[in-house]
mmCIF file of the N, C-alpha and C atoms, coordinates in Angstrom:
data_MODEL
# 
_entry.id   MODEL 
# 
loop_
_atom_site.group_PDB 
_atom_site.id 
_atom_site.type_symbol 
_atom_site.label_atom_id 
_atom_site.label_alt_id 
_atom_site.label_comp_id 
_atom_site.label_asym_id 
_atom_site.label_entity_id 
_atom_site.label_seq_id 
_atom_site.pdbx_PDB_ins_code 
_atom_site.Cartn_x 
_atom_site.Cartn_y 
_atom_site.Cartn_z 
_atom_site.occupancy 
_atom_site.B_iso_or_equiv 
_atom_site.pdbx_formal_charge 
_atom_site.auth_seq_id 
_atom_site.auth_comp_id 
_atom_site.auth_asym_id 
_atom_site.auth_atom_id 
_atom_site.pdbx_PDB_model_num 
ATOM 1   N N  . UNK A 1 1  ? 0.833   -1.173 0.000  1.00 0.00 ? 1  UNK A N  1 
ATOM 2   C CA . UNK A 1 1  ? 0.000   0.000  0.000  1.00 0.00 ? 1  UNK A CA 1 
ATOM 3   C C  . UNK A 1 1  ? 0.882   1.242  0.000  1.00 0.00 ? 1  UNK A C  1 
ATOM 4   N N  . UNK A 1 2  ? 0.587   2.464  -0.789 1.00 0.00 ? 2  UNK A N  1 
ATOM 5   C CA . UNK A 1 2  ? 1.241   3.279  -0.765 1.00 0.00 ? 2  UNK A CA 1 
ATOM 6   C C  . UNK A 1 2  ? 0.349   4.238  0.132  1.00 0.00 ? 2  UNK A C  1 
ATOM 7   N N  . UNK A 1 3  ? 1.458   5.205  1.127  1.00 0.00 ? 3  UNK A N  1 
ATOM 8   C CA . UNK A 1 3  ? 0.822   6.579  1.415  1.00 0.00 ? 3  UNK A CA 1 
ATOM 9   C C  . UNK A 1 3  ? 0.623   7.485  0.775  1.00 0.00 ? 3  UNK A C  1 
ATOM 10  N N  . UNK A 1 4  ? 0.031   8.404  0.870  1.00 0.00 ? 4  UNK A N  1 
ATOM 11  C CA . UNK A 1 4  ? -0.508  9.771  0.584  1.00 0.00 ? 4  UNK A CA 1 
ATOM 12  C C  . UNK A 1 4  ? -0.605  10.615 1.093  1.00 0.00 ? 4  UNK A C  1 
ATOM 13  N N  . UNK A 1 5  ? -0.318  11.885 0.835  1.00 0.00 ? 5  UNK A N  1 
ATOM 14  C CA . UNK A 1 5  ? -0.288  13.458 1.397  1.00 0.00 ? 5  UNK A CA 1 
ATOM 15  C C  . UNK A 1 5  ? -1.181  14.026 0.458  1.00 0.00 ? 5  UNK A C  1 
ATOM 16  N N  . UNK A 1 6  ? -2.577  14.489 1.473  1.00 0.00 ? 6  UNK A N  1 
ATOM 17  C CA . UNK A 1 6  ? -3.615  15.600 1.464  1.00 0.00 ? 6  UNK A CA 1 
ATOM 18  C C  . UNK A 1 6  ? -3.788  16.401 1.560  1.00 0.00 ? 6  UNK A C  1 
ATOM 19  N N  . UNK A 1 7  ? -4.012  17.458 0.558  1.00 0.00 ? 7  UNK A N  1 
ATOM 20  C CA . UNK A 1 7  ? -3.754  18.985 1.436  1.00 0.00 ? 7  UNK A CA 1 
ATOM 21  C C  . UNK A 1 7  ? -4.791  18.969 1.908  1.00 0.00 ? 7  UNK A C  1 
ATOM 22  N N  . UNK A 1 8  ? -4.675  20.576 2.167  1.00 0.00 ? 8  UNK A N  1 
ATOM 23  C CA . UNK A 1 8  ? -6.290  20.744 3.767  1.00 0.00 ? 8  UNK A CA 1 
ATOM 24  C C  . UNK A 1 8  ? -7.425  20.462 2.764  1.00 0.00 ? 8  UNK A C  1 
ATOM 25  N N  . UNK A 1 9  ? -7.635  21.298 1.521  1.00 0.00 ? 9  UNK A N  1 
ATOM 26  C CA . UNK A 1 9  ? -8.946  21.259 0.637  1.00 0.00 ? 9  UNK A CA 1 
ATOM 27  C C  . UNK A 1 9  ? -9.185  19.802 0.302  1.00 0.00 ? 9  UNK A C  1 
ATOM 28  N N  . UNK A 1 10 ? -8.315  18.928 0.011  1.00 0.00 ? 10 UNK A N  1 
ATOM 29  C CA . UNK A 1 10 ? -8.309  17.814 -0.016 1.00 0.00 ? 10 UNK A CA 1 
ATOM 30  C C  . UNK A 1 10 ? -9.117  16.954 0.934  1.00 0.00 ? 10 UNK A C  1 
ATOM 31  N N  . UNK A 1 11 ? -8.387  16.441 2.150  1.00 0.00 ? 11 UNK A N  1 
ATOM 32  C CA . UNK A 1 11 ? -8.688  16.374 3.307  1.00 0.00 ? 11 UNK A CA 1 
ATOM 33  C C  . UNK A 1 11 ? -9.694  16.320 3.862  1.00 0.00 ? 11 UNK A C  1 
ATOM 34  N N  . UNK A 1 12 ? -10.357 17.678 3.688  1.00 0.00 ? 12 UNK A N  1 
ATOM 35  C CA . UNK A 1 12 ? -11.618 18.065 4.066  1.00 0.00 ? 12 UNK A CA 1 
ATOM 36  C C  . UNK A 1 12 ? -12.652 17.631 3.467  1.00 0.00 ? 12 UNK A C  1 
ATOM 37  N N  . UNK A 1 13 ? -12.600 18.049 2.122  1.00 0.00 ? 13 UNK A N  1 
ATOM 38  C CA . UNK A 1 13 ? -13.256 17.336 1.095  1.00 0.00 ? 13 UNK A CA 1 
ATOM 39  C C  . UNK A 1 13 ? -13.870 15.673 1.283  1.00 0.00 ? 13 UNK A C  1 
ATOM 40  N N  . UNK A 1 14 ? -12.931 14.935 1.948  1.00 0.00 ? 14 UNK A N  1 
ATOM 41  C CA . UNK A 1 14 ? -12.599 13.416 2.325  1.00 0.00 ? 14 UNK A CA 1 
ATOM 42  C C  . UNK A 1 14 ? -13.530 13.474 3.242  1.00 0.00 ? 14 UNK A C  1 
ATOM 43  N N  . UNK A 1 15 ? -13.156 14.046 4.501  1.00 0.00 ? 15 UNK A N  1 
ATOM 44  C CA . UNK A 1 15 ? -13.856 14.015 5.617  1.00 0.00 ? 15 UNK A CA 1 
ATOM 45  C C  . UNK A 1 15 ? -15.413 14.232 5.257  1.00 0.00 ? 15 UNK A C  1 
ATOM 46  N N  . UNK A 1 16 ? -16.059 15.706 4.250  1.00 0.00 ? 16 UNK A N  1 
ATOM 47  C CA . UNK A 1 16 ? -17.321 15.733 4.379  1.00 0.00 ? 16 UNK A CA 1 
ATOM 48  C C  . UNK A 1 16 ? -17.732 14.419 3.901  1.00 0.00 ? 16 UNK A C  1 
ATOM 49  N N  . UNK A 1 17 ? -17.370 13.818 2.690  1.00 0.00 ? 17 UNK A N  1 
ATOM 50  C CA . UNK A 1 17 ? -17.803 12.369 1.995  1.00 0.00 ? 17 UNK A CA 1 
ATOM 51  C C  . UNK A 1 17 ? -18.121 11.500 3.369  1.00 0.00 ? 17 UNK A C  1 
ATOM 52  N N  . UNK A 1 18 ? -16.930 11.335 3.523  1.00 0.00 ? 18 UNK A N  1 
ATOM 53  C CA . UNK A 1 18 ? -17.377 9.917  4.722  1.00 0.00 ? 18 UNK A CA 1 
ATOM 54  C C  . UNK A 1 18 ? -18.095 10.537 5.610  1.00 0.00 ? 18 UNK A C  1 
ATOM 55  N N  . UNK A 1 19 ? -18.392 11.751 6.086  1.00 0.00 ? 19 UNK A N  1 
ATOM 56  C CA . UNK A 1 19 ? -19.569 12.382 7.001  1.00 0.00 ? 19 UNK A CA 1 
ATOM 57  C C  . UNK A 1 19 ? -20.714 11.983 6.771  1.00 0.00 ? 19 UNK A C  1 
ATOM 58  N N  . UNK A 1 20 ? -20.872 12.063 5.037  1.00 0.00 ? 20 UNK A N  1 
ATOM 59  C CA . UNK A 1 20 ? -22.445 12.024 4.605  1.00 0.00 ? 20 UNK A CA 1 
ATOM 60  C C  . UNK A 1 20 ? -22.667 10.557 4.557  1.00 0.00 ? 20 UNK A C  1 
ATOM 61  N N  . UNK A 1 21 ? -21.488 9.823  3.991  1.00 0.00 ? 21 UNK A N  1 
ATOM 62  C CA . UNK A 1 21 ? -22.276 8.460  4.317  1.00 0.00 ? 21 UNK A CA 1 
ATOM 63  C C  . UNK A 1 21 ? -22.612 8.007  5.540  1.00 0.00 ? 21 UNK A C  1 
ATOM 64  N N  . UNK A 1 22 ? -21.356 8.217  6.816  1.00 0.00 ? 22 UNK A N  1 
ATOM 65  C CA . UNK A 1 22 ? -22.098 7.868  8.031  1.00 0.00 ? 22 UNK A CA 1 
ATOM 66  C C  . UNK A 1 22 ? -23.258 8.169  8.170  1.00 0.00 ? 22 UNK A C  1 
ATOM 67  N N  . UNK A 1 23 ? -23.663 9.491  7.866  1.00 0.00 ? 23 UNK A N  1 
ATOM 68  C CA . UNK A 1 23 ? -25.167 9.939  8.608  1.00 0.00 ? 23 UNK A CA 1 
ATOM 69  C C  . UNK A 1 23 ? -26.234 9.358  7.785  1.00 0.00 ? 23 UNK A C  1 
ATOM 70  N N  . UNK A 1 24 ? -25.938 8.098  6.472  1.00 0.00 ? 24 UNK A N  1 
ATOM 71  C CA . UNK A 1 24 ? -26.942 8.345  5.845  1.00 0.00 ? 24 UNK A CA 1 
ATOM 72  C C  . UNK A 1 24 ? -27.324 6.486  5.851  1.00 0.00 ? 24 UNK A C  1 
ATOM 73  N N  . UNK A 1 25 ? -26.070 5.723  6.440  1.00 0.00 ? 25 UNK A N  1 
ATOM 74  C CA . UNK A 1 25 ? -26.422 4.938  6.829  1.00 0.00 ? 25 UNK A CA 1 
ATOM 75  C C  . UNK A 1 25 ? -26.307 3.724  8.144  1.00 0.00 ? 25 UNK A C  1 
ATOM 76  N N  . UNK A 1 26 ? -27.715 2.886  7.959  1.00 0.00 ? 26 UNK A N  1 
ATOM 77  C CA . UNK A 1 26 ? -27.658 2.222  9.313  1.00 0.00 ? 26 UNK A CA 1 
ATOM 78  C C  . UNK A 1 26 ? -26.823 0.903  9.556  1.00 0.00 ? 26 UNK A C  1 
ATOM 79  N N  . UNK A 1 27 ? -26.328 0.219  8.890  1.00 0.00 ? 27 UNK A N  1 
ATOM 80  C CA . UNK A 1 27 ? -25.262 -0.256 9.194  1.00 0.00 ? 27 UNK A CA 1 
ATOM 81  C C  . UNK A 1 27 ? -24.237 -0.657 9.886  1.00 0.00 ? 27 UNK A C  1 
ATOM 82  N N  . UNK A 1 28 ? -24.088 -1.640 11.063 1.00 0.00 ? 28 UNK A N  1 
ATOM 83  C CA . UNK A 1 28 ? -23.312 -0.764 12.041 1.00 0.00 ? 28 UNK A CA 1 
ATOM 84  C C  . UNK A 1 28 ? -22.136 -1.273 11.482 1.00 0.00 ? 28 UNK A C  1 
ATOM 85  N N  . UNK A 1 29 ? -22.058 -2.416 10.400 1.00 0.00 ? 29 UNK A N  1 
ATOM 86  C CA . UNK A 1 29 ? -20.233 -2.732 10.607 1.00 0.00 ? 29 UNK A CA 1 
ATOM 87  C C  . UNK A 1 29 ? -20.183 -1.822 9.538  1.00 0.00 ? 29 UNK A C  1 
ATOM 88  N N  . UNK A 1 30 ? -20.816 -1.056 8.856  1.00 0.00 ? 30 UNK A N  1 
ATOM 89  C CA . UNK A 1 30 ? -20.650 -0.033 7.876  1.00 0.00 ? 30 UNK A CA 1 
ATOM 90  C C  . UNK A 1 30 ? -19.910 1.225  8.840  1.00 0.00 ? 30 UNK A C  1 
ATOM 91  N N  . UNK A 1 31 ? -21.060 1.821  9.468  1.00 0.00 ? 31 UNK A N  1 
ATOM 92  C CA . UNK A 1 31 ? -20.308 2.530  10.282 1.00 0.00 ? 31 UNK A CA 1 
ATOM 93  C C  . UNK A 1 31 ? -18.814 2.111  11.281 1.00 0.00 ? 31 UNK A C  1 
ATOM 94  N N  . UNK A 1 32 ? -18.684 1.159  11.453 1.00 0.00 ? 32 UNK A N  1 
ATOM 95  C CA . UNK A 1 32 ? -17.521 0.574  12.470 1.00 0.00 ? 32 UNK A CA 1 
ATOM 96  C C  . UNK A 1 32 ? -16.422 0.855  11.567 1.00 0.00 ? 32 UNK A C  1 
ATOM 97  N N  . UNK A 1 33 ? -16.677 0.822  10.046 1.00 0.00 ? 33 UNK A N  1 
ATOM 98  C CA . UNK A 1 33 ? -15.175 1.218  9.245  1.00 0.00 ? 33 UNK A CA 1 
ATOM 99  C C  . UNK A 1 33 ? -15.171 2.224  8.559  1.00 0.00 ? 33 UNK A C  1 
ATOM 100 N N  . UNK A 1 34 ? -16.416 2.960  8.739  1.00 0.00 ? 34 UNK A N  1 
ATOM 101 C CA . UNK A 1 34 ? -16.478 4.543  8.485  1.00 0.00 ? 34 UNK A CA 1 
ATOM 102 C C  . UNK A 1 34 ? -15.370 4.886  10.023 1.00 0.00 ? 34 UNK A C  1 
ATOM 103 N N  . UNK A 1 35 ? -15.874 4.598  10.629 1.00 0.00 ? 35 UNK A N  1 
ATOM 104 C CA . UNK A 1 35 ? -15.055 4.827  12.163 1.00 0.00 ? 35 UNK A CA 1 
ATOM 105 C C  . UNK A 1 35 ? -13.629 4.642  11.956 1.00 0.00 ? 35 UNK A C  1 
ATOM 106 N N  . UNK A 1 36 ? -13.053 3.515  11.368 1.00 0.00 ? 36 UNK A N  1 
ATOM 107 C CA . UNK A 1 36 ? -11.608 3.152  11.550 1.00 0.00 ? 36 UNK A CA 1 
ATOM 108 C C  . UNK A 1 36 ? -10.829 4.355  10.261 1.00 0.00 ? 36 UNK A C  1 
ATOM 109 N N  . UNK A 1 37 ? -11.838 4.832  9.395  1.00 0.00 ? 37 UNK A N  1 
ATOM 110 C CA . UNK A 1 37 ? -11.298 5.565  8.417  1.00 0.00 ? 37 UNK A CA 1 
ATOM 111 C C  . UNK A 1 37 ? -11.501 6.947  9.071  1.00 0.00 ? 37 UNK A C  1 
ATOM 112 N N  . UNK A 1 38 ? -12.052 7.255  9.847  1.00 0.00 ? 38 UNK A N  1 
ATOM 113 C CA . UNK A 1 38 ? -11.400 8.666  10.713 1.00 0.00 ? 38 UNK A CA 1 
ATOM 114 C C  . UNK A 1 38 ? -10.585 8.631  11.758 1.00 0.00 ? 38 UNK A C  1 
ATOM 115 N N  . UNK A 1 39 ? -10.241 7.230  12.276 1.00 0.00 ? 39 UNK A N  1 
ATOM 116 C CA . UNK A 1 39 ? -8.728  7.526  13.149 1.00 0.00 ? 39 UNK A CA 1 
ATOM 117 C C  . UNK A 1 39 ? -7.910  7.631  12.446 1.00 0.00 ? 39 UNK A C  1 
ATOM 118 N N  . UNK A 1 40 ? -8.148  6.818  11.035 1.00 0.00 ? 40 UNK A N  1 
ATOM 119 C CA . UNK A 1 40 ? -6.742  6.443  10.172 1.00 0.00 ? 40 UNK A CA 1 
ATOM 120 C C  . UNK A 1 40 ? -6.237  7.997  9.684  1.00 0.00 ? 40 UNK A C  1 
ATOM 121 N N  . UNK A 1 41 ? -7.767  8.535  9.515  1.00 0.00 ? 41 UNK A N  1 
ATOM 122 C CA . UNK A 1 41 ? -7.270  9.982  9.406  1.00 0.00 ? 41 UNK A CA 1 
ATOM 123 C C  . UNK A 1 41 ? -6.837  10.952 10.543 1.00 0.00 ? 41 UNK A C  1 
ATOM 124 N N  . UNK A 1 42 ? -7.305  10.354 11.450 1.00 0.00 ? 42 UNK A N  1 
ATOM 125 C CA . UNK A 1 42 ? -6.957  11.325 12.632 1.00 0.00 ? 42 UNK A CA 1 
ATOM 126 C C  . UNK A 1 42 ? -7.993  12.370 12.747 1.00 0.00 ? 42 UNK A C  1 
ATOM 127 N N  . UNK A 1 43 ? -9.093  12.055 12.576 1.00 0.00 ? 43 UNK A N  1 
ATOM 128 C CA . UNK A 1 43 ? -10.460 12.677 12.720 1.00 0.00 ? 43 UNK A CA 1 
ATOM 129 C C  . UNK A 1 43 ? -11.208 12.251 13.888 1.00 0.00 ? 43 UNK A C  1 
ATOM 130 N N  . UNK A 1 44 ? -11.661 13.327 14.540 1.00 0.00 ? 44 UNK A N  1 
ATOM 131 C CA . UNK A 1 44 ? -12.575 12.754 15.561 1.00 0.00 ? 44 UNK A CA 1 
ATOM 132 C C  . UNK A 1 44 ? -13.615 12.310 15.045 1.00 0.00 ? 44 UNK A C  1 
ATOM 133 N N  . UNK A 1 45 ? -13.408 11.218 15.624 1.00 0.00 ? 45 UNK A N  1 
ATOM 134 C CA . UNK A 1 45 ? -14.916 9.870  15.006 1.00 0.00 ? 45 UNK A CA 1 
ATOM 135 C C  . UNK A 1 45 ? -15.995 10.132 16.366 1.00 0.00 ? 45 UNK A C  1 
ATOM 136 N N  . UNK A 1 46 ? -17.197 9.783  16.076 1.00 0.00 ? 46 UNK A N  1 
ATOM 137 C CA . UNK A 1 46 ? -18.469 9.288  16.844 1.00 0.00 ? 46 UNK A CA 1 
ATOM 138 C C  . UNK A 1 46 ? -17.535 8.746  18.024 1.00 0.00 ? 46 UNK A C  1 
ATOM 139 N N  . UNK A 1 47 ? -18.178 9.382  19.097 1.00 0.00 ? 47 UNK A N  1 
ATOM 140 C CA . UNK A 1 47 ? -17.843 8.732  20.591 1.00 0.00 ? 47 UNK A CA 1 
ATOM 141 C C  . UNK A 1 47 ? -18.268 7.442  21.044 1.00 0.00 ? 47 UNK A C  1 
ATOM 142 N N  . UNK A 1 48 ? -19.409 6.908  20.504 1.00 0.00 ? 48 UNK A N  1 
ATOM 143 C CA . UNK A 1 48 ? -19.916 5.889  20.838 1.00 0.00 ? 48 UNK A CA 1 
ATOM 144 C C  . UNK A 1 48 ? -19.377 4.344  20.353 1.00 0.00 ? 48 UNK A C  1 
ATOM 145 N N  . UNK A 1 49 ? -18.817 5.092  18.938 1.00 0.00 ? 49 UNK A N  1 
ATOM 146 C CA . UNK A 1 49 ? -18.311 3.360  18.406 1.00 0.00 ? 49 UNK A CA 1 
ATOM 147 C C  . UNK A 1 49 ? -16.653 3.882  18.763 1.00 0.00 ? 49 UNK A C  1 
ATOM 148 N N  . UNK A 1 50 ? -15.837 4.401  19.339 1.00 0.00 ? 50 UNK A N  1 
ATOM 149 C CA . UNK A 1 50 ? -14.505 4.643  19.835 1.00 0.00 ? 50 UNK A CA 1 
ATOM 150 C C  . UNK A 1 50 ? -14.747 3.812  21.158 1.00 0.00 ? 50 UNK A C  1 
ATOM 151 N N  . UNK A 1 51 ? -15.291 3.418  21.943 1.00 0.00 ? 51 UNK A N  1 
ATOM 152 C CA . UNK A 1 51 ? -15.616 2.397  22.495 1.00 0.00 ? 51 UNK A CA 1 
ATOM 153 C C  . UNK A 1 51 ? -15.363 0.850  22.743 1.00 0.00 ? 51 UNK A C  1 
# 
């Protein structure tokens, strides 16, 4: 796997995407790796599935 460097517009951009899918679905192992893809980013994820 290769890394990658995001700029901020980038980044952000990323973050709203996976925002809208969390909120749009019920899922939970969906959400559980929506979750692991905002630590990976270093985003504060949902308090409840950090758990």
């Amino acid at each position: 796997m290769e890394m990658i460097r995001l700029d901020d517009e980038s980044y952000n951009y990323l973050i709203q995407i996976i925002s809208e899918k969390y909120y749009q679905t019920t899922d939970i192992d969906e959400l559980k790796k929506i979750n692991q893809l905002y630590k990976k980013l270093k985003f504060k994820s949902e308090t409840w599935l950090s758990k």
